[in-house]
Structures are given as C-alpha cells and as structure tokens.
PQR file with spaces between the fields and no chain letter, atoms N, CA, C, O and H, PARSE charges and radii, in Angstrom:
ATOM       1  N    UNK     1     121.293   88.395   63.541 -0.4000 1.5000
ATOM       2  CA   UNK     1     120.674   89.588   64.093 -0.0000 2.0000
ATOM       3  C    UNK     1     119.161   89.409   64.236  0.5500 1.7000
ATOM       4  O    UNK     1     118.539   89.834   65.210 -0.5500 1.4000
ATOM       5  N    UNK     2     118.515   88.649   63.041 -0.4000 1.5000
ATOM       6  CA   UNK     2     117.199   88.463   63.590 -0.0000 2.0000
ATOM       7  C    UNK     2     116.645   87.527   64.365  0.5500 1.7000
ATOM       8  O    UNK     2     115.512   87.577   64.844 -0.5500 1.4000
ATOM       9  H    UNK     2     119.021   88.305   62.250  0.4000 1.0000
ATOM      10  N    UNK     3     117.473   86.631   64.501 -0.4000 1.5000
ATOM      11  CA   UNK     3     117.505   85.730   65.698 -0.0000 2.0000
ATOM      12  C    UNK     3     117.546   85.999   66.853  0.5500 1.7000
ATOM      13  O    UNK     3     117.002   85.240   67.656 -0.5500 1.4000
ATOM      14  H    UNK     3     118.393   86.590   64.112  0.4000 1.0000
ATOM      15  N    UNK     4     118.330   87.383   67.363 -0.4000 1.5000
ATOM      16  CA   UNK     4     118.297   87.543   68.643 -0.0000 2.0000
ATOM      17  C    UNK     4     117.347   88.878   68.609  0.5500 1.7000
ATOM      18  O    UNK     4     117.312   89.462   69.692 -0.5500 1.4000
ATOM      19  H    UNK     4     118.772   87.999   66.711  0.4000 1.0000
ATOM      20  N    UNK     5     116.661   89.395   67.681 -0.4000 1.5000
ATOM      21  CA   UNK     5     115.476   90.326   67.657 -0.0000 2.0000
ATOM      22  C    UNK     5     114.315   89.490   68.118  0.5500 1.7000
ATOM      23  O    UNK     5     113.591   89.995   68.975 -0.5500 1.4000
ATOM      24  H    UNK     5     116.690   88.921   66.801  0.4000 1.0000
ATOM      25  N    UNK     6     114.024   88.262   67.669 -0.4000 1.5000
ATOM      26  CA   UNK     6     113.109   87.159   67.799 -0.0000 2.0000
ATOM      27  C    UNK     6     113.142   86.944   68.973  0.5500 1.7000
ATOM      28  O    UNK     6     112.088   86.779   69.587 -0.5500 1.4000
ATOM      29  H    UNK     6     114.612   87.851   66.973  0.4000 1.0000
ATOM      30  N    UNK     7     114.120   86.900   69.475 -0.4000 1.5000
ATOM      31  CA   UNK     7     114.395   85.823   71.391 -0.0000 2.0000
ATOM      32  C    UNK     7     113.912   87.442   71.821  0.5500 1.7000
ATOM      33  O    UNK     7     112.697   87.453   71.623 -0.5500 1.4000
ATOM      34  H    UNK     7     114.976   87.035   68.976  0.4000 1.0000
ATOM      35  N    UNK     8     114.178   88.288   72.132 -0.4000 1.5000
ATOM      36  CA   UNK     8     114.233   89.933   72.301 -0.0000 2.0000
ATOM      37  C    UNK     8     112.653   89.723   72.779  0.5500 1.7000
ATOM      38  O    UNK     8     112.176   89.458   73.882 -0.5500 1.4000
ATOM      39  H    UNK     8     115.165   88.279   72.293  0.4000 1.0000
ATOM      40  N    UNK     9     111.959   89.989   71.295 -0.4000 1.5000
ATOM      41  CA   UNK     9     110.509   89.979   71.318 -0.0000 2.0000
ATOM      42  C    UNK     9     110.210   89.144   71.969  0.5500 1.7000
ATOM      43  O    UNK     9     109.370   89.709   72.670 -0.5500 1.4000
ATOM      44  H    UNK     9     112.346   90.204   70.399  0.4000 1.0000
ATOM      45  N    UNK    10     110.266   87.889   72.394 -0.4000 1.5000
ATOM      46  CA   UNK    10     109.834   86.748   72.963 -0.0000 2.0000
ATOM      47  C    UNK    10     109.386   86.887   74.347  0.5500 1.7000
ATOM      48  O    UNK    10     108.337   86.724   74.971 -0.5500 1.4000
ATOM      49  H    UNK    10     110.948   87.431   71.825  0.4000 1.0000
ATOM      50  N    UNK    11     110.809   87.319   74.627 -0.4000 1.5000
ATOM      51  CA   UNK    11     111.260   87.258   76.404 -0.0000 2.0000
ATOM      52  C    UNK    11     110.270   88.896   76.686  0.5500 1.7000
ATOM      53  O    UNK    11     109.633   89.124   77.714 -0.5500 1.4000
ATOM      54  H    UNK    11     111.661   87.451   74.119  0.4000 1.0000
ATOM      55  N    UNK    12     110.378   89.817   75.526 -0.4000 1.5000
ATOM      56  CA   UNK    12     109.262   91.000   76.321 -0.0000 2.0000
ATOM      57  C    UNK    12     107.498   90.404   76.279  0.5500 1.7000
ATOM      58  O    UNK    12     106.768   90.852   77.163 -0.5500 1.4000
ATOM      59  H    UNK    12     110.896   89.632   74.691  0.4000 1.0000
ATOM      60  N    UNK    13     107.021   89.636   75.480 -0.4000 1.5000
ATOM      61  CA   UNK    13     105.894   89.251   75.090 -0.0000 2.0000
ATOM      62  C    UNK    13     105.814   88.397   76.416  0.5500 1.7000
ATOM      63  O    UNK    13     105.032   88.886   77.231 -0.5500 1.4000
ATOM      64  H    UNK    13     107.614   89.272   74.762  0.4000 1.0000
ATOM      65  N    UNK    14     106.403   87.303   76.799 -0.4000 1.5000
ATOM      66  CA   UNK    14     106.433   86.755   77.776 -0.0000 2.0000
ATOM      67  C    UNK    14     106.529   87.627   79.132  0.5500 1.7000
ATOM      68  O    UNK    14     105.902   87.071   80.034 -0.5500 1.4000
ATOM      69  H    UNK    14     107.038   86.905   76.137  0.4000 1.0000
ATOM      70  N    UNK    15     107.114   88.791   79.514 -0.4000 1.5000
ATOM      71  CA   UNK    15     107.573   89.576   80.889 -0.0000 2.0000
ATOM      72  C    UNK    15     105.879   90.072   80.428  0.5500 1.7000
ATOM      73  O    UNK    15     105.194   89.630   81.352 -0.5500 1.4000
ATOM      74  H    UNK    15     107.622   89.242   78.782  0.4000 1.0000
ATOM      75  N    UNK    16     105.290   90.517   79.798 -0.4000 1.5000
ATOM      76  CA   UNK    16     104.314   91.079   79.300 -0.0000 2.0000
ATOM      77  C    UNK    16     102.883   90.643   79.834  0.5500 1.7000
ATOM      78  O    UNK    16     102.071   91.336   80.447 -0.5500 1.4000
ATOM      79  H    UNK    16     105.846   90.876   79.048  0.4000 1.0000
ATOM      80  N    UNK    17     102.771   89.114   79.386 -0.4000 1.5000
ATOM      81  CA   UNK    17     101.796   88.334   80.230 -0.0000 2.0000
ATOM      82  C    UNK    17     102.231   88.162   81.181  0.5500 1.7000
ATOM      83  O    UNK    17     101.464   88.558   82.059 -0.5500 1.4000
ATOM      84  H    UNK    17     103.431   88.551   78.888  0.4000 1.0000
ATOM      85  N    UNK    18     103.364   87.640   81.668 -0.4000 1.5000
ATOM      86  CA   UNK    18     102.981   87.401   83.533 -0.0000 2.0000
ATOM      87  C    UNK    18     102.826   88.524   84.364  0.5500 1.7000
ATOM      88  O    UNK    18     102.322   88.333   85.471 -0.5500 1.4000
ATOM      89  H    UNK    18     103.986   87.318   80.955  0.4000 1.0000
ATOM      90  N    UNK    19     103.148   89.600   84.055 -0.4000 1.5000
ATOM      91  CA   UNK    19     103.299   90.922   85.005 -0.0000 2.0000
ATOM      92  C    UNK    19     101.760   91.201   84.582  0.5500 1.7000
ATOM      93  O    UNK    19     101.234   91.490   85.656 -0.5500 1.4000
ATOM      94  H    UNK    19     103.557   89.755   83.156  0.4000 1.0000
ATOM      95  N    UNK    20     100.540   91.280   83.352 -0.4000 1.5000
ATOM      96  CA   UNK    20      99.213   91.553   83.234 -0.0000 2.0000
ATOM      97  C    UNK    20      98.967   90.581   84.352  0.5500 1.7000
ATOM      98  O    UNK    20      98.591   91.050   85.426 -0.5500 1.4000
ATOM      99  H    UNK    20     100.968   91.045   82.479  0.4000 1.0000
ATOM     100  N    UNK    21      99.191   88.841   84.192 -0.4000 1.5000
ATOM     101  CA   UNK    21      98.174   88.053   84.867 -0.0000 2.0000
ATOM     102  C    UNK    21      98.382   88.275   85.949  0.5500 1.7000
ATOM     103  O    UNK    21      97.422   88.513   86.681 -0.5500 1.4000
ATOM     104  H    UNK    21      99.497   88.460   83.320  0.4000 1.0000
ATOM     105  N    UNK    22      99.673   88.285   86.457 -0.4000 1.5000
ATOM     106  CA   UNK    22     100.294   88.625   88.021 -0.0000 2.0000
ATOM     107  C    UNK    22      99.346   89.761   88.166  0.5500 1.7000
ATOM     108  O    UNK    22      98.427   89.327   88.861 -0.5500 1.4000
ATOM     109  H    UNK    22     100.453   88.091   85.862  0.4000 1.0000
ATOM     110  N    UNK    23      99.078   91.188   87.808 -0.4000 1.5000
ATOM     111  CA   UNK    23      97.968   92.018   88.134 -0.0000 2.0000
ATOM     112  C    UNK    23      96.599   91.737   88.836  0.5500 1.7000
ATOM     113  O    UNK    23      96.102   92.021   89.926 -0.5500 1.4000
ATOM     114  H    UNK    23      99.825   91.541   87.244  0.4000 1.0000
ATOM     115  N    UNK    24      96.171   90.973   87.589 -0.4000 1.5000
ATOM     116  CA   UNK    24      94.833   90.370   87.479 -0.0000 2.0000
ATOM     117  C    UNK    24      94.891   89.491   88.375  0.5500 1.7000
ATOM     118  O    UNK    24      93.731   89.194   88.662 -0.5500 1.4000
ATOM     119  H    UNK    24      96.575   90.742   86.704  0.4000 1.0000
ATOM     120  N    UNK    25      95.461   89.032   88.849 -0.4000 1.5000
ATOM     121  CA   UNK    25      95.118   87.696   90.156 -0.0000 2.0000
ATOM     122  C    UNK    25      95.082   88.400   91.597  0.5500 1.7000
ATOM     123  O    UNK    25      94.254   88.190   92.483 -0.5500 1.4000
ATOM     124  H    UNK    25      96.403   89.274   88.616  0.4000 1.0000
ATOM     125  N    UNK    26      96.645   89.669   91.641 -0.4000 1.5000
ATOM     126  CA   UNK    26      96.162   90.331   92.785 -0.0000 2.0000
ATOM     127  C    UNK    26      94.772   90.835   92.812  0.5500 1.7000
ATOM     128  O    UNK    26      93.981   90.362   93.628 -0.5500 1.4000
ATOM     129  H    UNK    26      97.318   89.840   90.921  0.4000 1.0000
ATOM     130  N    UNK    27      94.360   91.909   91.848 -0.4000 1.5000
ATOM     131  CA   UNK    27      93.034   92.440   91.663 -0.0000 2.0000
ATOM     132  C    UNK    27      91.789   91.410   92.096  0.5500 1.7000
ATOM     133  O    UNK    27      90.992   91.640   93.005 -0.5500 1.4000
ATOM     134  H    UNK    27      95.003   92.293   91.186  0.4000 1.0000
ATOM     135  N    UNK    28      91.799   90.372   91.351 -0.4000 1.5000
ATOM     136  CA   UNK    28      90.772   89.849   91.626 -0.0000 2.0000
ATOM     137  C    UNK    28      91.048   88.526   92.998  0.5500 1.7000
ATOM     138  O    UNK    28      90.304   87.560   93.166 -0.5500 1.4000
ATOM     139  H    UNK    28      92.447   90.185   90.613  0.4000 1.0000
ATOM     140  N    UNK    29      91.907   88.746   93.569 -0.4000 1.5000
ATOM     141  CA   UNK    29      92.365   88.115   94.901 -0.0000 2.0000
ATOM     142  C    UNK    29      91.322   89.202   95.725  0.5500 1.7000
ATOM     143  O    UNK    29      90.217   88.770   96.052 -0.5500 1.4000
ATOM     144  H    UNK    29      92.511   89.531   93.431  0.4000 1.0000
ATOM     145  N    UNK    30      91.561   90.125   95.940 -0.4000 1.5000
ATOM     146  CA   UNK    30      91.326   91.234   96.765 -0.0000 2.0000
ATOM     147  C    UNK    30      89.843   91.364   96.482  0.5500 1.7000
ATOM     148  O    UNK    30      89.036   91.101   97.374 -0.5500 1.4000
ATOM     149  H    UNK    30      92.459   90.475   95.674  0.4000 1.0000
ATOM     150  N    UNK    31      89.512   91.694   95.479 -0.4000 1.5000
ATOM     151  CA   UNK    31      88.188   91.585   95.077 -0.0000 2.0000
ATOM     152  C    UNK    31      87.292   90.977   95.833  0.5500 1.7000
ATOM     153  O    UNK    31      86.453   91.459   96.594 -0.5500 1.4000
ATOM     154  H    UNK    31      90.168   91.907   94.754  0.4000 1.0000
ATOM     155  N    UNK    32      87.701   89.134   95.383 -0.4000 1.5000
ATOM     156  CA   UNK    32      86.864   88.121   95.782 -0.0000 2.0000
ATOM     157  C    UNK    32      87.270   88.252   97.575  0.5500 1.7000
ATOM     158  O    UNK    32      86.357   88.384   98.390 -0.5500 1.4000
ATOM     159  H    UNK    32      88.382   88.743   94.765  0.4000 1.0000
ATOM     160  N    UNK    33      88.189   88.215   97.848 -0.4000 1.5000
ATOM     161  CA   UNK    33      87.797   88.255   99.715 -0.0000 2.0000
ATOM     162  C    UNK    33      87.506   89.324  100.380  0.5500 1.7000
ATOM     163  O    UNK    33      87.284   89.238  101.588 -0.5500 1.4000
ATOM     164  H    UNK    33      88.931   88.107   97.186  0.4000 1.0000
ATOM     165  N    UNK    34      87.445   90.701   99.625 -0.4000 1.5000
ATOM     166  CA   UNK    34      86.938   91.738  100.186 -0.0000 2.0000
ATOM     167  C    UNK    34      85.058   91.274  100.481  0.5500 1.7000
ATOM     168  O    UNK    34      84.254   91.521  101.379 -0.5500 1.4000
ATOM     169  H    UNK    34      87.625   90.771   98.644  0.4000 1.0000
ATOM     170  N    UNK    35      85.002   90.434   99.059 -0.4000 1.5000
ATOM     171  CA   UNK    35      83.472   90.265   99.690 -0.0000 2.0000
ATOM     172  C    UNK    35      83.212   89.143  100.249  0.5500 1.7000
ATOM     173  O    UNK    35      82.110   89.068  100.793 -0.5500 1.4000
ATOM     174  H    UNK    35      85.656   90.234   98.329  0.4000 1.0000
ATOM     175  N    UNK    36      84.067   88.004  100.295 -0.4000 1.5000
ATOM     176  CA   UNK    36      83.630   87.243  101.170 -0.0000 2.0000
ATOM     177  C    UNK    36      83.948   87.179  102.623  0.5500 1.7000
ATOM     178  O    UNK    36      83.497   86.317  103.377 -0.5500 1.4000
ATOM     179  H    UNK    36      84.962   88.065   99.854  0.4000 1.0000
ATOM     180  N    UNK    37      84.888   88.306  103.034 -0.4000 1.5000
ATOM     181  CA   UNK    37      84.777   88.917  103.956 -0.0000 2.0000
ATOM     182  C    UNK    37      83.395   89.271  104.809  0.5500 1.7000
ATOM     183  O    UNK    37      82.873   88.886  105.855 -0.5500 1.4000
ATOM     184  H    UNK    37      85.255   89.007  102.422  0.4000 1.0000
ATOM     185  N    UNK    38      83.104   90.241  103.740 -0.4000 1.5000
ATOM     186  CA   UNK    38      81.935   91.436  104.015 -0.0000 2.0000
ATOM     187  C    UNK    38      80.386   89.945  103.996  0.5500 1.7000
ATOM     188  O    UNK    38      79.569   89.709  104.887 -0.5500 1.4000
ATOM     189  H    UNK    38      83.529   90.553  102.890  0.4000 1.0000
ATOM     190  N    UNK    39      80.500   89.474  103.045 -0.4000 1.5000
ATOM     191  CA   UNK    39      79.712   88.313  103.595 -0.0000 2.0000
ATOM     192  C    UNK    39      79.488   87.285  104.950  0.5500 1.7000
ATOM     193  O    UNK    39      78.537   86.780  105.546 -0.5500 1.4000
ATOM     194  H    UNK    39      81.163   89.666  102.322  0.4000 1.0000
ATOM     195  N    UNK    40      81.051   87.306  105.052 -0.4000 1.5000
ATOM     196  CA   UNK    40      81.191   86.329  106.432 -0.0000 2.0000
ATOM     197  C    UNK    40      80.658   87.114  107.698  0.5500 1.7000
ATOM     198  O    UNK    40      80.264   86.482  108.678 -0.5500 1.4000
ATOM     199  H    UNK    40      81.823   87.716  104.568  0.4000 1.0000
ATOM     200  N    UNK    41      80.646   88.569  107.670 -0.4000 1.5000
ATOM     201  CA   UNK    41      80.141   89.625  108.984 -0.0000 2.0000
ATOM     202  C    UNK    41      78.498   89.283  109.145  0.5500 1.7000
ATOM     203  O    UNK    41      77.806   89.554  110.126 -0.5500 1.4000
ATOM     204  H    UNK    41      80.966   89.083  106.873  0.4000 1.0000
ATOM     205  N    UNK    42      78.045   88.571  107.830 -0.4000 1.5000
ATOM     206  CA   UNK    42      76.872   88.899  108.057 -0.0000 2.0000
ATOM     207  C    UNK    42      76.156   87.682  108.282  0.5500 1.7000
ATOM     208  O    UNK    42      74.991   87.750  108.674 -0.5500 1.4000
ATOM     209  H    UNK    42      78.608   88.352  107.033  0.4000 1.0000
ATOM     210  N    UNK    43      76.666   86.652  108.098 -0.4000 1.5000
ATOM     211  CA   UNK    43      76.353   84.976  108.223 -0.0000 2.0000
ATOM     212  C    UNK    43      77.045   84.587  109.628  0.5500 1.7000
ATOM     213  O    UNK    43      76.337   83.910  110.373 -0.5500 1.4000
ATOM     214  H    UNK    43      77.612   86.596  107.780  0.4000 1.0000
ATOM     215  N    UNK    44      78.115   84.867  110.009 -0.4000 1.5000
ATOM     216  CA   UNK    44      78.857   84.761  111.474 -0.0000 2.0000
ATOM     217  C    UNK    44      78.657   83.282  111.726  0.5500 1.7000
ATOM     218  O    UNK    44      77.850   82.974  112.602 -0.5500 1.4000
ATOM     219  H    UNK    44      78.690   85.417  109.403  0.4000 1.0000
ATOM     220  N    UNK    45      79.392   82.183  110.962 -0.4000 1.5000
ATOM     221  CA   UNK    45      79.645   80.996  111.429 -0.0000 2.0000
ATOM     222  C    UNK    45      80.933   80.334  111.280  0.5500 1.7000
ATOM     223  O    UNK    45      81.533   80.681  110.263 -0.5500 1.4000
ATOM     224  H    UNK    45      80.048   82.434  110.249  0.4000 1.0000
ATOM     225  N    UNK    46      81.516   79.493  112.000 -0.4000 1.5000
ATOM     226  CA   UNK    46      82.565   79.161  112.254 -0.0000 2.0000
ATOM     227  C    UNK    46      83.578   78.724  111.366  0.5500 1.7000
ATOM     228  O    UNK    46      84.766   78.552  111.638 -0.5500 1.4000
ATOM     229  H    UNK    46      81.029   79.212  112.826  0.4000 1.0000
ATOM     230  N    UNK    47      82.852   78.515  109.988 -0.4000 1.5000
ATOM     231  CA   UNK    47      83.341   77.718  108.661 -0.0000 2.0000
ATOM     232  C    UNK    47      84.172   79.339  108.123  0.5500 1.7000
ATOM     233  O    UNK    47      85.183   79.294  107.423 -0.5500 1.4000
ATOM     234  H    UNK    47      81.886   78.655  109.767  0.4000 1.0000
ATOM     235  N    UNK    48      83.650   80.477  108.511 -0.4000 1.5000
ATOM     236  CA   UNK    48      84.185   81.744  107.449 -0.0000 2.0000
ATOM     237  C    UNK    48      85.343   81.528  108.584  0.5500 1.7000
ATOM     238  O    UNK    48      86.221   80.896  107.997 -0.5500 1.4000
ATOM     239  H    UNK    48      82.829   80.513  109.080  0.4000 1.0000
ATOM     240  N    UNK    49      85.671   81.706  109.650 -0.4000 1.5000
ATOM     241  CA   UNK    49      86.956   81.515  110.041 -0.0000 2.0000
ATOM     242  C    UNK    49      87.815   80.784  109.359  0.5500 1.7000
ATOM     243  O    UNK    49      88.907   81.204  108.976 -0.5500 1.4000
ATOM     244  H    UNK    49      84.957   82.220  110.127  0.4000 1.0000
ATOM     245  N    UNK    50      87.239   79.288  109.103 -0.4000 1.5000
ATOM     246  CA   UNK    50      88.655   78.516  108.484 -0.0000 2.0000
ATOM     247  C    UNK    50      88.967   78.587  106.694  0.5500 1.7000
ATOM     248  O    UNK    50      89.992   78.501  106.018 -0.5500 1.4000
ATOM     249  H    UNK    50      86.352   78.946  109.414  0.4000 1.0000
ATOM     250  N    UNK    51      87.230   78.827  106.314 -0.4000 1.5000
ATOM     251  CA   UNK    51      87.312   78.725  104.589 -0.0000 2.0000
ATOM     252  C    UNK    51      87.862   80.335  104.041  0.5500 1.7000
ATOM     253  O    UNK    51      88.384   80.234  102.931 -0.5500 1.4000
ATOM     254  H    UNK    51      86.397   78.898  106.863  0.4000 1.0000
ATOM     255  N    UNK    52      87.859   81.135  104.340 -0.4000 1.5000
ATOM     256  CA   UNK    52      88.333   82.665  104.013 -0.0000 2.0000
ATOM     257  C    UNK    52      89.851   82.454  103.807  0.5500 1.7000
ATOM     258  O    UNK    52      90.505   82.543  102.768 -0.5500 1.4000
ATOM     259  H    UNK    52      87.435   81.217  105.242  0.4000 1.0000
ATOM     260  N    UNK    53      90.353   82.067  105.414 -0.4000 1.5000
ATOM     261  CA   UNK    53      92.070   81.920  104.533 -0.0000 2.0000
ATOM     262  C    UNK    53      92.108   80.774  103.686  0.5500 1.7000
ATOM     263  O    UNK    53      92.828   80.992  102.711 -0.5500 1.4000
ATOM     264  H    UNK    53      89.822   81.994  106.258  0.4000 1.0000
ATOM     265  N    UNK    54      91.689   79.832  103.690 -0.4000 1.5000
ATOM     266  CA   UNK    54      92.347   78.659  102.996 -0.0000 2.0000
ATOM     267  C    UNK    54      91.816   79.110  101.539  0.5500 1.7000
ATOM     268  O    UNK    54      92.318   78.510  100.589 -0.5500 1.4000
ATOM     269  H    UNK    54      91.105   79.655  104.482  0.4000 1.0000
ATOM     270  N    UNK    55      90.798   80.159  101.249 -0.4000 1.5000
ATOM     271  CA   UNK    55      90.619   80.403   99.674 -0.0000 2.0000
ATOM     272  C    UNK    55      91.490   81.537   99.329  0.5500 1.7000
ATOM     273  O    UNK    55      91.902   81.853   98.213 -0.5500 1.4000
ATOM     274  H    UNK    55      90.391   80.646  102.021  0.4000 1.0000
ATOM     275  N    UNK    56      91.714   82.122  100.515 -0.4000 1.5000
ATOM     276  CA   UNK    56      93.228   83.220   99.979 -0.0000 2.0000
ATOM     277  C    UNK    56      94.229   82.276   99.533  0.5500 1.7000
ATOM     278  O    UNK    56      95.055   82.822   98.800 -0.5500 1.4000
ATOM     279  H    UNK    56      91.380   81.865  101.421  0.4000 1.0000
ATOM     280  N    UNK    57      94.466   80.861   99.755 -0.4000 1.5000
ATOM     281  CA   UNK    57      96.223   80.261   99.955 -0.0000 2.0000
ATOM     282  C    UNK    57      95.365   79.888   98.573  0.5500 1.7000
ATOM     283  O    UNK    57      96.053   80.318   97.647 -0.5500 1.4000
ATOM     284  H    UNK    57      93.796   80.418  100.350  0.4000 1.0000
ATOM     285  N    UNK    58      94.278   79.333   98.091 -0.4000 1.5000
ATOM     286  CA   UNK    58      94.150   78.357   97.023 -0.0000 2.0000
ATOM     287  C    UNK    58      93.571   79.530   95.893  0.5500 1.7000
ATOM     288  O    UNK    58      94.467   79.399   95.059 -0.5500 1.4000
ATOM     289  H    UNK    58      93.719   78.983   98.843  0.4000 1.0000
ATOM     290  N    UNK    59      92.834   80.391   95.426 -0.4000 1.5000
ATOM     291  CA   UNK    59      92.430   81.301   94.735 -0.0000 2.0000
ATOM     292  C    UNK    59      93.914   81.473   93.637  0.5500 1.7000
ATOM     293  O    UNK    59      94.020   81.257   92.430 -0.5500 1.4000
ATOM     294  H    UNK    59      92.106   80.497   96.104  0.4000 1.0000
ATOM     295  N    UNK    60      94.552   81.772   94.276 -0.4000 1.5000
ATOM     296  CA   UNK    60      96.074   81.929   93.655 -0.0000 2.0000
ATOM     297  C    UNK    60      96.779   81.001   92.846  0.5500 1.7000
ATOM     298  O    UNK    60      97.175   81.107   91.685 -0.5500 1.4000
ATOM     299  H    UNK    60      94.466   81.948   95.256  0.4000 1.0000
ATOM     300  N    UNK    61      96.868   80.056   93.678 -0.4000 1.5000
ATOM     301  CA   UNK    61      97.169   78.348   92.767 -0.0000 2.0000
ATOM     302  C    UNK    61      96.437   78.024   91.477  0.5500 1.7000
ATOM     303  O    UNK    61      96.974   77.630   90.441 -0.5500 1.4000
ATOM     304  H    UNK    61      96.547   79.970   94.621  0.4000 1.0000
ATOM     305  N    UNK    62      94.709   78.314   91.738 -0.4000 1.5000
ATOM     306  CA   UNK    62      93.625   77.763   91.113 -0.0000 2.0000
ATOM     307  C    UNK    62      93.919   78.602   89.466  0.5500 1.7000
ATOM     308  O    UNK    62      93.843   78.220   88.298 -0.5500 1.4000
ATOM     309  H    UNK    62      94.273   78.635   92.579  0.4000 1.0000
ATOM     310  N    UNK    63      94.199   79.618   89.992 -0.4000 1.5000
ATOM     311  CA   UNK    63      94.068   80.897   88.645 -0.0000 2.0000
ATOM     312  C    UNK    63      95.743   80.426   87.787  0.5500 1.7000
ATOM     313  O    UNK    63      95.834   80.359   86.561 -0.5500 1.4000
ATOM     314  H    UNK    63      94.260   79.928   90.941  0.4000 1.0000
ATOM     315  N    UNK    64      96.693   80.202   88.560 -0.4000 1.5000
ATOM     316  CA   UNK    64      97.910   79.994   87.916 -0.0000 2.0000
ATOM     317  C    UNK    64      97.550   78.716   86.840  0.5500 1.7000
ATOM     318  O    UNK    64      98.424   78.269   86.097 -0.5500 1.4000
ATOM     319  H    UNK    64      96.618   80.257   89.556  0.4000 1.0000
C-alpha cells in the first residue's frame, strides 16, 4: 500500500512540474516575441523577418 502511495505521489509531483514549466515557457514564449516583435517595427531590417520565427521554433527547445 505504501508503495503504490509513493508511485501516486511521484506521478502527481511529476504532472506538477511539467504542466508549471509547460506554463512558464508559453508565458515567457509570448513575452520574449511580443517584444521582439515590437522591436523589429522599429529597426525594419530584413534579418527580423527570418530571426523572429526561427527564435519562436528554437526558444522552446532551448528552455526544454
């Protein structure tokens, strides 16, 4: 019985952190390209076209 109280606790401690970090990565996904967005309007060169998405695809990876 306390063996499977142990695995119990485990598997919620575990659902626990990935659903916080899973949070925290959207949050600060959105965050960081809301302003490098709002940055790129104001610099207007050809690099914020290609580097904006490719740090949306990698921001995500980097943090995992």
């Amino acid at each position: 019985m306390k063996l499977e109280i142990e695995w119990v606790d485990r598997i919620l401690l575990a659902s626990t952190i990935a659903t916080a970090t899973y949070s925290l990565l959207r949050l600060f996904n959105q965050v960081v390209i809301y302003y490098l967005k709002e940055y790129a309007q104001h610099i207007e060169t050809m690099w914020d076209n290609v580097l904006i998405p490719l740090l949306e695809g990698v921001i995500p990876v980097l943090i995992f």
